[in-house]
NUDO-91124 format. One record per residue: residue number from 1; x negated, y, z negated of N, C-alpha, C, O in turn. Coordinates in Angstrom, 2 decimals, always signed. Each point is the difference from the previous one (the first is absolute). Layout:
N
{k->NUM | n.c1->X | n.c2->Y | n.c3->Z | ca.c1->X | ca.c2->Y | ca.c3->Z | c.c1->X | c.c2->Y | c.c3->Z | o.c1->X | o.c2->Y | o.c3->Z} $
...
REM end
This chain:
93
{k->1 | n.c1->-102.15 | n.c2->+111.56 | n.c3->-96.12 | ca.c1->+0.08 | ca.c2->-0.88 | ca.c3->-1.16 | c.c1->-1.36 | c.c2->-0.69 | c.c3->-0.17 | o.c1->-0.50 | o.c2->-0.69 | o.c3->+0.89} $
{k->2 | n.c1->-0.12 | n.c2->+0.95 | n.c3->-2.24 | ca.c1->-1.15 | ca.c2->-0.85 | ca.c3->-0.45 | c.c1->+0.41 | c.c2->-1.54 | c.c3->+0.06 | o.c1->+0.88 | o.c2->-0.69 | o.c3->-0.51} $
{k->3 | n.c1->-2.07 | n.c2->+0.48 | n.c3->+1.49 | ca.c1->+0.16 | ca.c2->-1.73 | ca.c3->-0.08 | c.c1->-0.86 | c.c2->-1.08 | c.c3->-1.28 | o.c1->+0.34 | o.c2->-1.06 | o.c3->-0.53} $
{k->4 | n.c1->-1.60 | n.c2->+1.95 | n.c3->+0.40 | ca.c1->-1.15 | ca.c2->-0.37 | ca.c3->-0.68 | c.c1->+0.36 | c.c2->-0.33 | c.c3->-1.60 | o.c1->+0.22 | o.c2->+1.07 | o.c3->-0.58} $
{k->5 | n.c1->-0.13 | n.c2->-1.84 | n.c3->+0.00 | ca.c1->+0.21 | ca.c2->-0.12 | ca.c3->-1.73 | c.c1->-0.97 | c.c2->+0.76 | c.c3->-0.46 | o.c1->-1.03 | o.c2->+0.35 | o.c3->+0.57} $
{k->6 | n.c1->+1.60 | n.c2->-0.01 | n.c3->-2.09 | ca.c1->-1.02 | ca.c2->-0.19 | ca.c3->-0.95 | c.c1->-1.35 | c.c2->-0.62 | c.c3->+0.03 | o.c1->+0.22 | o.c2->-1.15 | o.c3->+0.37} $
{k->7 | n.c1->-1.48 | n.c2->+1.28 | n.c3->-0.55 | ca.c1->-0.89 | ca.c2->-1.12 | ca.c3->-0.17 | c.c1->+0.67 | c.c2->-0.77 | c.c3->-1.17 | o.c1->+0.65 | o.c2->+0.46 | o.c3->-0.94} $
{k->8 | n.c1->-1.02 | n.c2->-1.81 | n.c3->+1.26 | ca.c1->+0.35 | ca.c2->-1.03 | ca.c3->-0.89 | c.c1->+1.41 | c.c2->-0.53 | c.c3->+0.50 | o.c1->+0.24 | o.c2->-1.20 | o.c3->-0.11} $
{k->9 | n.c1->+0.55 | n.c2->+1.91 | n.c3->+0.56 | ca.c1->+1.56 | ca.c2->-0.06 | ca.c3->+0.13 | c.c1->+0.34 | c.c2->-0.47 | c.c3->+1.34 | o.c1->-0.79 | o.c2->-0.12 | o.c3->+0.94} $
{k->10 | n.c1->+1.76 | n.c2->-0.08 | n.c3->-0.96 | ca.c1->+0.95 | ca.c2->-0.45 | ca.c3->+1.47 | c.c1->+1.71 | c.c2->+0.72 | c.c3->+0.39 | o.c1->+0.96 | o.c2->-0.43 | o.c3->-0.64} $
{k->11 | n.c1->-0.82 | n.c2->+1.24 | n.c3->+1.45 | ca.c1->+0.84 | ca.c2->+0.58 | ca.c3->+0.61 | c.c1->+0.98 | c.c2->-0.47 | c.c3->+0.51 | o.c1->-0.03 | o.c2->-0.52 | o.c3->+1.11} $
{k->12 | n.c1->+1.29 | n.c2->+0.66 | n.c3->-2.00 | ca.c1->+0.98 | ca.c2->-0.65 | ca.c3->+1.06 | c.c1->+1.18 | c.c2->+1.04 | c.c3->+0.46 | o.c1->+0.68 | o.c2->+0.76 | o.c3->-0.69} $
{k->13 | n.c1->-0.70 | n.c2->-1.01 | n.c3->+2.07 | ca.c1->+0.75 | ca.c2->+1.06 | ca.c3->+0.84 | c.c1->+1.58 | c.c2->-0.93 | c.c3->+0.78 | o.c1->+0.02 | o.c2->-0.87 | o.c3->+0.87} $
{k->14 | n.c1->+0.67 | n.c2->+1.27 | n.c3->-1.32 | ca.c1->+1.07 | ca.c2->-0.37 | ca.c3->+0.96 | c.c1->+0.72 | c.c2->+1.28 | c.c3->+1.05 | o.c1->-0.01 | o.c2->+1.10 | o.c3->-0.55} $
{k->15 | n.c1->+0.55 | n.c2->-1.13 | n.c3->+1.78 | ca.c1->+0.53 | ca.c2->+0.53 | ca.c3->+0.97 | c.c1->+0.97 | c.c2->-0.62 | c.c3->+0.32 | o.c1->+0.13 | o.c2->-1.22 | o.c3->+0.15} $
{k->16 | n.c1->+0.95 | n.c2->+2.42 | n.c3->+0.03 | ca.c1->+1.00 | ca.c2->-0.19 | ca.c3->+1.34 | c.c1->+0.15 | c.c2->+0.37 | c.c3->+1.21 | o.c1->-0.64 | o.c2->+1.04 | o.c3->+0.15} $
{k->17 | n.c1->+1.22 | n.c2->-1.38 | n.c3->+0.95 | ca.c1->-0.26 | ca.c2->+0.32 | ca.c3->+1.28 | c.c1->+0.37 | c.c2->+1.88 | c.c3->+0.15 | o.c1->-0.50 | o.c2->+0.80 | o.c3->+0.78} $
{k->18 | n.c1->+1.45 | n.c2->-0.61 | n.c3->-1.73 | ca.c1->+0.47 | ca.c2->+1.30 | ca.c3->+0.19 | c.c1->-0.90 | c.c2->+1.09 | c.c3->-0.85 | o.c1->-0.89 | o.c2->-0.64 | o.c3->-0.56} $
{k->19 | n.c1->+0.81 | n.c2->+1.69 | n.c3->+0.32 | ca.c1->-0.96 | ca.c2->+0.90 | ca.c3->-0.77 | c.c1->+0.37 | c.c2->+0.14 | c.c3->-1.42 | o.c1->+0.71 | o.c2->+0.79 | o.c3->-0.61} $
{k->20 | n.c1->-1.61 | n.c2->-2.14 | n.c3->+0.19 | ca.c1->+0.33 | ca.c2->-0.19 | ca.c3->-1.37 | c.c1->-0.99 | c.c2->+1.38 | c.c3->-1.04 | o.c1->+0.33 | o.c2->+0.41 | o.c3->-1.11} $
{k->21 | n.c1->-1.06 | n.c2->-0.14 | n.c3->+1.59 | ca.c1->-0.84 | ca.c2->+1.42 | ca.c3->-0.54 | c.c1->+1.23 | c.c2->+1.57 | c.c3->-0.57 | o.c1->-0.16 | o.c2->+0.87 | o.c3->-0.85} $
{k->22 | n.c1->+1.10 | n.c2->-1.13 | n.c3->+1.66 | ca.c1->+0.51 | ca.c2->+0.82 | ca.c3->-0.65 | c.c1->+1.56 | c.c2->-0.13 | c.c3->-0.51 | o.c1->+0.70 | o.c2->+0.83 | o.c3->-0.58} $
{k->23 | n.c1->-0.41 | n.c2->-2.16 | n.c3->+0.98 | ca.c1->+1.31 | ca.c2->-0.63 | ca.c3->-0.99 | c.c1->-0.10 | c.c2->-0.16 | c.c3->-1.41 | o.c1->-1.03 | o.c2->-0.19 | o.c3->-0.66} $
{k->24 | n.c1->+2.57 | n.c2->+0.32 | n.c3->+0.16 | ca.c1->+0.14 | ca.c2->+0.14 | ca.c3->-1.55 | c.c1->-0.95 | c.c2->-1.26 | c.c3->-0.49 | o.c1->-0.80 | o.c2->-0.03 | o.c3->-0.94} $
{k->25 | n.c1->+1.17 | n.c2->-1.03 | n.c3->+1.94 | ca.c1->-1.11 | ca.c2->-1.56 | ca.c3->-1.12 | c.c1->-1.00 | c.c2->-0.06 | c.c3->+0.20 | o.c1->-0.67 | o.c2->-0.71 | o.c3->-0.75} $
{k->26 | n.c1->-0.10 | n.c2->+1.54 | n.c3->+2.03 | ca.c1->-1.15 | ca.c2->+0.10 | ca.c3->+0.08 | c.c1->-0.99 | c.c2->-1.11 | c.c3->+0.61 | o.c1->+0.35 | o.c2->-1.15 | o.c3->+0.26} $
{k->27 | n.c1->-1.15 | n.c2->+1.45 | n.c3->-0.14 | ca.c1->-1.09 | ca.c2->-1.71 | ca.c3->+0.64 | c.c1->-0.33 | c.c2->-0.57 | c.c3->-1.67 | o.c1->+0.11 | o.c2->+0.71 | o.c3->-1.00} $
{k->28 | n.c1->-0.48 | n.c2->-1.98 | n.c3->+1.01 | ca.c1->-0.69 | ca.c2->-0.66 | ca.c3->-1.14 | c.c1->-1.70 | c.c2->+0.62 | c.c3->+0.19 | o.c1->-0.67 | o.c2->-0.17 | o.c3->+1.01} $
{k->29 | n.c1->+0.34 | n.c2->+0.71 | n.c3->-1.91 | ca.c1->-1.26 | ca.c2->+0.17 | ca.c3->-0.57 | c.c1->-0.42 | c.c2->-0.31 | c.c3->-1.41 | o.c1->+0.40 | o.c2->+0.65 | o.c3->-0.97} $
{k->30 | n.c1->-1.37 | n.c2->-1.81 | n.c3->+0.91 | ca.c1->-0.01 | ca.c2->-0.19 | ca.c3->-1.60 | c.c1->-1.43 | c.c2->-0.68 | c.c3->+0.44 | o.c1->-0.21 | o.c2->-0.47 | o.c3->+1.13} $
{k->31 | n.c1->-1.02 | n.c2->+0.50 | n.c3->-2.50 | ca.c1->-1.32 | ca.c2->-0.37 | ca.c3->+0.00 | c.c1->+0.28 | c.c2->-1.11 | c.c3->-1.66 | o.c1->+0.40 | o.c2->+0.13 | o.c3->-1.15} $
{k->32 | n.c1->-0.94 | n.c2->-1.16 | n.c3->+2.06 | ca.c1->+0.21 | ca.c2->-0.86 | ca.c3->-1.24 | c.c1->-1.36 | c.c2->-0.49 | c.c3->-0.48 | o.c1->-0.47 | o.c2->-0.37 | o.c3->+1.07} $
{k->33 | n.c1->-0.31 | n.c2->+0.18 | n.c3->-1.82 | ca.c1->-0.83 | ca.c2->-1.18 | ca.c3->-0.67 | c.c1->-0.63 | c.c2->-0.90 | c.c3->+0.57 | o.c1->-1.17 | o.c2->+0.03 | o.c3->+0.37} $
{k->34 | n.c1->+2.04 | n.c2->-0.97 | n.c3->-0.26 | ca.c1->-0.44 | ca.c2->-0.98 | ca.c3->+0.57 | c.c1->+0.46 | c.c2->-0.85 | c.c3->+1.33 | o.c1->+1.23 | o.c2->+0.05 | o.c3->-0.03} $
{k->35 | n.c1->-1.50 | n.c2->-0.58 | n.c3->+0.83 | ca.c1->+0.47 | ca.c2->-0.38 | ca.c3->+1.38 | c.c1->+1.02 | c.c2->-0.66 | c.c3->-0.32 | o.c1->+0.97 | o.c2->+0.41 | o.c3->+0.64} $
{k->36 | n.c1->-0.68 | n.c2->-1.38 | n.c3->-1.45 | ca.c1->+1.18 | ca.c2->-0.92 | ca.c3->-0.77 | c.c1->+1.27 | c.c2->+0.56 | c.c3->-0.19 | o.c1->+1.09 | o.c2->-0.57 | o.c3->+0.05} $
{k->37 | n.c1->-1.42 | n.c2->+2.03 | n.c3->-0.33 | ca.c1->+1.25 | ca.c2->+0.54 | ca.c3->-0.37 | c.c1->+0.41 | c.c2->+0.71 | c.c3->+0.70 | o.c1->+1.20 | o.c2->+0.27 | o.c3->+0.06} $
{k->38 | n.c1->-2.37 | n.c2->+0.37 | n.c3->+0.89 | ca.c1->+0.50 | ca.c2->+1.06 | ca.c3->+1.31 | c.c1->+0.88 | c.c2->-1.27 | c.c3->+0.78 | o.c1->+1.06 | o.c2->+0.36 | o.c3->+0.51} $
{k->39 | n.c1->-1.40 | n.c2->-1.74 | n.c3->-0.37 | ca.c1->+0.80 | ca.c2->-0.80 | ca.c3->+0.56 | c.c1->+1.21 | c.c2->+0.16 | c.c3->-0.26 | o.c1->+0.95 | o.c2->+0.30 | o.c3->+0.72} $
{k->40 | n.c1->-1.06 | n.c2->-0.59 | n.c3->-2.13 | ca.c1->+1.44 | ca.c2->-0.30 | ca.c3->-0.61 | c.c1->+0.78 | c.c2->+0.96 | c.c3->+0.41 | o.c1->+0.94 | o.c2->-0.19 | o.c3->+0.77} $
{k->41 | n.c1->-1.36 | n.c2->+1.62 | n.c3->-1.39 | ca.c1->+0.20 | ca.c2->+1.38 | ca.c3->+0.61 | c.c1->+1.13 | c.c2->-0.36 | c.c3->+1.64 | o.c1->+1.22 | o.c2->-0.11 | o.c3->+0.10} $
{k->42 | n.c1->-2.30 | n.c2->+0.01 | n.c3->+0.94 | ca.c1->+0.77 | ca.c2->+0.11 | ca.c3->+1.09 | c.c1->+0.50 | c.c2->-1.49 | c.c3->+0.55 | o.c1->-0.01 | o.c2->-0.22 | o.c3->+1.21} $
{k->43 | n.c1->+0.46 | n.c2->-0.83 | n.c3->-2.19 | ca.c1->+0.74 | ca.c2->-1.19 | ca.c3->+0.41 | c.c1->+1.51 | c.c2->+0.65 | c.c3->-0.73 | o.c1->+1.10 | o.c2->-0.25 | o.c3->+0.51} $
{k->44 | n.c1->-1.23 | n.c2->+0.94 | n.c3->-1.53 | ca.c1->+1.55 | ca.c2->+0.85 | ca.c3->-0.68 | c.c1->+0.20 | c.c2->+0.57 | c.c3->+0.68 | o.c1->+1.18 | o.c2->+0.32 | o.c3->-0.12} $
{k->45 | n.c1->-2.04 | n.c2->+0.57 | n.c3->+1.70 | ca.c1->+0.73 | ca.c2->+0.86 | ca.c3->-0.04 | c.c1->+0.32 | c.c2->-0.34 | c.c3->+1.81 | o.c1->+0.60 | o.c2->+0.81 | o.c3->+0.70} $
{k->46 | n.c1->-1.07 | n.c2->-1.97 | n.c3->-0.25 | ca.c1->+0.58 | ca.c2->-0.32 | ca.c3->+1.69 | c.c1->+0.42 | c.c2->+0.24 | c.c3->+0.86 | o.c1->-0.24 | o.c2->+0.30 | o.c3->+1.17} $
{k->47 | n.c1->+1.64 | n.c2->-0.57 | n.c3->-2.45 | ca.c1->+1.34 | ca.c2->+0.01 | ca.c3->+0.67 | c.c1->+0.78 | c.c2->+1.45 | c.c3->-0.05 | o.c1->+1.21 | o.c2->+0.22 | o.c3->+0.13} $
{k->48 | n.c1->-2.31 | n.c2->+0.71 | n.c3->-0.34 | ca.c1->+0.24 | ca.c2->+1.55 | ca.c3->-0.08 | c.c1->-0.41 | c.c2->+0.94 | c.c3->+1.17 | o.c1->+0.56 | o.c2->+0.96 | o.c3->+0.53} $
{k->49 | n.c1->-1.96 | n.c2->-1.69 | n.c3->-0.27 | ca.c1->-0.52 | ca.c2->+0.72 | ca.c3->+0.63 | c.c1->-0.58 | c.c2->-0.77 | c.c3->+1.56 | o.c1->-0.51 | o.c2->-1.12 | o.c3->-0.04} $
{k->50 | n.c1->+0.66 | n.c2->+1.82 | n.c3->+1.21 | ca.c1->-0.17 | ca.c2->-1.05 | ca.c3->+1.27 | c.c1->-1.20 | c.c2->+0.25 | c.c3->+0.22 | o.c1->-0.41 | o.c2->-0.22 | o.c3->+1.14} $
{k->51 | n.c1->-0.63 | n.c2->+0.81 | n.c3->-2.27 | ca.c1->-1.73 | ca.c2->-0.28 | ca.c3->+0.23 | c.c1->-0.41 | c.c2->+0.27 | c.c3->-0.99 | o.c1->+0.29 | o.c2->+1.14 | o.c3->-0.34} $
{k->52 | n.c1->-1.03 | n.c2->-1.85 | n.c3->-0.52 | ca.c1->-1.09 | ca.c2->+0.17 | ca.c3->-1.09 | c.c1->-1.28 | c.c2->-0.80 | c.c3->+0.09 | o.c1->-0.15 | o.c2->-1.08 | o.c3->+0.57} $
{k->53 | n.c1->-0.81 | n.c2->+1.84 | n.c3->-1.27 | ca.c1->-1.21 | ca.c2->-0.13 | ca.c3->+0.30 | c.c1->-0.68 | c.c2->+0.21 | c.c3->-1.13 | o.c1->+0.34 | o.c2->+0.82 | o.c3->-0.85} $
{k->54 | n.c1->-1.42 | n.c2->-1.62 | n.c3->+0.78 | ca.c1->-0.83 | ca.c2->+0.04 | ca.c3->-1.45 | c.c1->-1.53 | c.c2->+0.33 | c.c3->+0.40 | o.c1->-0.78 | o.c2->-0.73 | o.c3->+0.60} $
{k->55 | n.c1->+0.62 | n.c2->+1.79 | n.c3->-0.99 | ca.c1->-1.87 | ca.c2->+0.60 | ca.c3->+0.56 | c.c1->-1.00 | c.c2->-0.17 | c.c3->-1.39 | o.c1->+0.26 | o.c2->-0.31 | o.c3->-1.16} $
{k->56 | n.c1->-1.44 | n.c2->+0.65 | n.c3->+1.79 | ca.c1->-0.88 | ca.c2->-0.19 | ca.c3->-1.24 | c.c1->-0.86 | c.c2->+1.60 | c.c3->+0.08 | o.c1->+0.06 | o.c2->+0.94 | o.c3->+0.79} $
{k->57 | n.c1->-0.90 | n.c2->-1.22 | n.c3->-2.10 | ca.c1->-0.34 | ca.c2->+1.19 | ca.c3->+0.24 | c.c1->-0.70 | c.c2->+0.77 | c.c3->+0.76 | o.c1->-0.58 | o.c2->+1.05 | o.c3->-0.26} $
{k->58 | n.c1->+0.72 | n.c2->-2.05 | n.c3->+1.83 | ca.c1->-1.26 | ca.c2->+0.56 | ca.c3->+1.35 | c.c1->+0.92 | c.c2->+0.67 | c.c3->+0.72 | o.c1->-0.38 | o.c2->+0.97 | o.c3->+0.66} $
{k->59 | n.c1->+1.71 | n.c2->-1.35 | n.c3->-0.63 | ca.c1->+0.97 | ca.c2->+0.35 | ca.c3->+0.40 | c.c1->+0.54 | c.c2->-1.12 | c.c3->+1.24 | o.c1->+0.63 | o.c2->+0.36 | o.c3->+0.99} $
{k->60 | n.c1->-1.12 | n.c2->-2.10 | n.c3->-1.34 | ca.c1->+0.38 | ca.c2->-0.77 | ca.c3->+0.65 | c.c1->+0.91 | c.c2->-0.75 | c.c3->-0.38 | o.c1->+0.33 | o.c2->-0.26 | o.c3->-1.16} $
{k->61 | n.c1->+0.24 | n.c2->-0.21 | n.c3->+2.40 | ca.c1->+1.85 | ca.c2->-0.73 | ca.c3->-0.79 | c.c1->-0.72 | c.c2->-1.44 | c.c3->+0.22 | o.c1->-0.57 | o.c2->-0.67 | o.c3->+0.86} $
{k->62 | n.c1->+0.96 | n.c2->+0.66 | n.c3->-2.16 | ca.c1->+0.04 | ca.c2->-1.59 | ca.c3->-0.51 | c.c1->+0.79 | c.c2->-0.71 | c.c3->+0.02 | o.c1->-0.34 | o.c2->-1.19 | o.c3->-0.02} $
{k->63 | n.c1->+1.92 | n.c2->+1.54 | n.c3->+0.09 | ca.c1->+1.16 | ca.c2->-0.58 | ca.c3->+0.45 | c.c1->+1.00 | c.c2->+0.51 | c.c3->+0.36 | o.c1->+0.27 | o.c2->+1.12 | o.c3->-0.43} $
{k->64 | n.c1->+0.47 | n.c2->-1.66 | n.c3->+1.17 | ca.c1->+1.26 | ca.c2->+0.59 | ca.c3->+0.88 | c.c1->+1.10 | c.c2->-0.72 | c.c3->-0.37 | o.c1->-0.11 | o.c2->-1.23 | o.c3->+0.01} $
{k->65 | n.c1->+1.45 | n.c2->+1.87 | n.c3->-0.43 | ca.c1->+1.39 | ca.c2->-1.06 | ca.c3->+0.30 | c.c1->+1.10 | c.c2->+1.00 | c.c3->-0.22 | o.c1->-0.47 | o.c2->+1.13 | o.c3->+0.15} $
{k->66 | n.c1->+1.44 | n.c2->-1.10 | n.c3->-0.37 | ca.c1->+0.64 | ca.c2->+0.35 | ca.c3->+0.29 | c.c1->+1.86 | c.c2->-0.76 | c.c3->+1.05 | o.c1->-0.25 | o.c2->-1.05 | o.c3->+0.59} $
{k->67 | n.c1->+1.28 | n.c2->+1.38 | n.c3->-0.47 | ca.c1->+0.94 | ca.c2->-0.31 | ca.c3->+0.73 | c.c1->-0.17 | c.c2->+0.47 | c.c3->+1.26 | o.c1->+1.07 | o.c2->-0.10 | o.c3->+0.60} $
{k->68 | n.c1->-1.96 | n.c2->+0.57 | n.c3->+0.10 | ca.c1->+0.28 | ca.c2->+0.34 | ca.c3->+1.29 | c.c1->-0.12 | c.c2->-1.44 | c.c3->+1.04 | o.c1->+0.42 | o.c2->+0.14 | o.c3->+1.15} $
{k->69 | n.c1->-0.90 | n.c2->-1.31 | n.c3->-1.51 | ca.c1->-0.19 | ca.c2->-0.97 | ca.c3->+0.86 | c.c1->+1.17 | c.c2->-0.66 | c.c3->-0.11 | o.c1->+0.43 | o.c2->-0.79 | o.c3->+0.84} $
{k->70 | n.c1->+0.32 | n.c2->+1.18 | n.c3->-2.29 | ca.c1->+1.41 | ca.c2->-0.86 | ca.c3->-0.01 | c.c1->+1.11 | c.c2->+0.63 | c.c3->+0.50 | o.c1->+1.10 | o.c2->-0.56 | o.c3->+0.01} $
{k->71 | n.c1->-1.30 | n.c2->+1.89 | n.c3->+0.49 | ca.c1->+0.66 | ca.c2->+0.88 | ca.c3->+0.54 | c.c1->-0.19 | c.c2->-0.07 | c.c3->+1.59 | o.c1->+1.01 | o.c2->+0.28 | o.c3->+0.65} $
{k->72 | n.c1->-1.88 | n.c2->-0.53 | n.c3->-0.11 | ca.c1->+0.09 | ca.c2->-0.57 | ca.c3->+1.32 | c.c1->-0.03 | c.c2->-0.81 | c.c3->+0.25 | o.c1->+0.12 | o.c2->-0.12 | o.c3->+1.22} $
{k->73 | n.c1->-0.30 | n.c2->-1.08 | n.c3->-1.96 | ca.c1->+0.65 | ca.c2->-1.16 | ca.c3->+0.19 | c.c1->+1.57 | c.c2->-0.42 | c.c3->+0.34 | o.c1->+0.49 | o.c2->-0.85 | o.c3->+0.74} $
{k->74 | n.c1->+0.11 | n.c2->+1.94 | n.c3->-1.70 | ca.c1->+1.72 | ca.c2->+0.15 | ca.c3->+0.41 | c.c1->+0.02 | c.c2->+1.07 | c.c3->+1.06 | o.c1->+1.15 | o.c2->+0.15 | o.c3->+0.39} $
{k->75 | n.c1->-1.89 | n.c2->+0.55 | n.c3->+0.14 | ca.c1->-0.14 | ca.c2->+0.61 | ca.c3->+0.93 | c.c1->-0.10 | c.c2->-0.55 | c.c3->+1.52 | o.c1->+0.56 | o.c2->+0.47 | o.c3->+0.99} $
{k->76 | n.c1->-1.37 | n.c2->-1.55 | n.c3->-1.06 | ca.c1->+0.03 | ca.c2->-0.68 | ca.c3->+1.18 | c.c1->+0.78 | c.c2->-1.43 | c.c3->-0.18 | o.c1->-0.42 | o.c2->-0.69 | o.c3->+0.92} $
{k->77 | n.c1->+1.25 | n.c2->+0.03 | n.c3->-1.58 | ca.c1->+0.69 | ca.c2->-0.85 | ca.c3->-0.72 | c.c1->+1.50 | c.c2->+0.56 | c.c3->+1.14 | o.c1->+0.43 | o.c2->-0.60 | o.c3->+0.99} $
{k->78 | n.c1->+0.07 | n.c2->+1.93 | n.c3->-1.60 | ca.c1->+1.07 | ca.c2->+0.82 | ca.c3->+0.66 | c.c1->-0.12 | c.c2->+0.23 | c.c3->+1.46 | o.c1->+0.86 | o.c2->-0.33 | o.c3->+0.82} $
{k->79 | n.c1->-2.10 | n.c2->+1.00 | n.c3->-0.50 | ca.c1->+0.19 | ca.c2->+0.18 | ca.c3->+1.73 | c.c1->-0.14 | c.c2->-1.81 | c.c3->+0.59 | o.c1->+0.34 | o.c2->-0.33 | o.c3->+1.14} $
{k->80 | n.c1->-0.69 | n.c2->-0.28 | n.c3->-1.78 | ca.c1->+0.23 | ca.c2->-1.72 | ca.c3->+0.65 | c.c1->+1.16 | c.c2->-0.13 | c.c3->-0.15 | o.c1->+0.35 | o.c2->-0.49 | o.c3->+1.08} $
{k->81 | n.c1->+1.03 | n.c2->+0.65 | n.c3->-2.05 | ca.c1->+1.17 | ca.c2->-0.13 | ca.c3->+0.15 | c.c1->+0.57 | c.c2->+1.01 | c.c3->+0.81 | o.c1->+1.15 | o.c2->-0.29 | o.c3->+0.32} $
{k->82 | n.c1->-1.64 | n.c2->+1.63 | n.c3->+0.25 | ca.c1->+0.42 | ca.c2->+0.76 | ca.c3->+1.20 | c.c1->+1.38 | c.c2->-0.35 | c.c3->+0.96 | o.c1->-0.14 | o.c2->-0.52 | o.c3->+1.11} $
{k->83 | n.c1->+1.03 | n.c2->+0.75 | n.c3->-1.47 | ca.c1->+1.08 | ca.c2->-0.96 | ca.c3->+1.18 | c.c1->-0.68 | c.c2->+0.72 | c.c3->+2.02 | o.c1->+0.01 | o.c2->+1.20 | o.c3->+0.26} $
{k->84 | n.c1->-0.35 | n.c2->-2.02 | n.c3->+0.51 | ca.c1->-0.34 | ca.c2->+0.55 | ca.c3->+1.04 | c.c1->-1.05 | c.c2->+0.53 | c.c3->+0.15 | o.c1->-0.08 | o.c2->+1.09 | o.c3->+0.57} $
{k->85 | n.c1->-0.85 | n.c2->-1.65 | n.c3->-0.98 | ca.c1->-1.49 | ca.c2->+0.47 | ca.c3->-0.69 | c.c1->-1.01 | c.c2->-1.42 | c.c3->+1.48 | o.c1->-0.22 | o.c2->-1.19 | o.c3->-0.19} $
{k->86 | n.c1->+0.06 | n.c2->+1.61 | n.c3->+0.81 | ca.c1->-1.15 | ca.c2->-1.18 | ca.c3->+0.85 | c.c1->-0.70 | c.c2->-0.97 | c.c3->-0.36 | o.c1->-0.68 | o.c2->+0.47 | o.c3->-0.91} $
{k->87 | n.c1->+0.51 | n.c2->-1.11 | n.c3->+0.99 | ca.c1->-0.90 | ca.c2->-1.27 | ca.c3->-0.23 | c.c1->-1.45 | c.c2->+0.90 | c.c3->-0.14 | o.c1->-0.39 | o.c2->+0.36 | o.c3->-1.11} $
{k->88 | n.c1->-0.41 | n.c2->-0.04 | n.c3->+2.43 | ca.c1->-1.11 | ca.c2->+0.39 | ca.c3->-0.44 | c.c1->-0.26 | c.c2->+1.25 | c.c3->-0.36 | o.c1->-1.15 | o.c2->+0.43 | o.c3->-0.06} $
{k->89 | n.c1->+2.19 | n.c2->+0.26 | n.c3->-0.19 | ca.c1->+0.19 | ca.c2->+1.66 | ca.c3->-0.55 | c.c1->-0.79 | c.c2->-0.33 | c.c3->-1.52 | o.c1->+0.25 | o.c2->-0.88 | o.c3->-0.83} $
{k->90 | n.c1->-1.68 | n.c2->+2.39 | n.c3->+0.81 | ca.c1->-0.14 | ca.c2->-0.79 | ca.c3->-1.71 | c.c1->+0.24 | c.c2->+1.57 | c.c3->-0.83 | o.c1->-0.08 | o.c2->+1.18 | o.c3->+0.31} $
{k->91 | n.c1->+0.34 | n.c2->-1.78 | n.c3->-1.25 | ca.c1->+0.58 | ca.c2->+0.64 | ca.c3->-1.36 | c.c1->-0.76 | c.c2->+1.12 | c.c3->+0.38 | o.c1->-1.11 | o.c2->+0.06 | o.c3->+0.52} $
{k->92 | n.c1->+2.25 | n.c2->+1.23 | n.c3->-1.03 | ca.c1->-1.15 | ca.c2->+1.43 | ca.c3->-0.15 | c.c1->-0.26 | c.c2->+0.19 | c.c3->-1.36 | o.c1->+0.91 | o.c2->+0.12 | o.c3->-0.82} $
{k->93 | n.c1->-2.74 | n.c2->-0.07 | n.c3->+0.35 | ca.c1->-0.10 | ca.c2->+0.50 | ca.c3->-1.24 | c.c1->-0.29 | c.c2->+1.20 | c.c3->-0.04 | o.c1->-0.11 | o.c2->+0.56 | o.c3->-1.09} $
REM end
């Protein structure tokens, strides 16, 4: 997958943990304009995808977000409610 935009443009890529390359919905790939809107772009789309990333046209990420931090957050949230889980036993990520 091309990371690099358009010159002038900004790349926004969203991922899922599973092989979104060849699922029916596919990964998010879209080249927007302007950085404002590649934002906007991947603040709509978050809660879709557990990694997106906005590159420029060097092929450097300029921003990251995505649900995966809110996803292990309830990830390690749950193994702390563990019934029989140790005091200093720590969470497996």
């Amino acid at each position: 997958m091309e990371v690099r935009a358009p010159k002038g443009q900004y790349r926004v890529i969203g991922l899922d943990p599973v092989d979104t390359l060849t699922s029916p919905s596919g990964s998010l790939l879209k080249d927007c304009e302007t950085f404002d809107k590649a934002l906007d772009l991947a603040a709509s789309n978050d809660q879709m995808y557990l990694w997106i990333y906005i590159y420029n046209e060097n092929g450097e990420i300029l921003h990251e977000a995505g649900c995966y931090r809110e996803q292990l957050k309830k990830i390690h949230e749950l193994e702390e409610q563990r019934p029989g889980r140790a005091q200093d036993e720590r969470p497996k990520t």
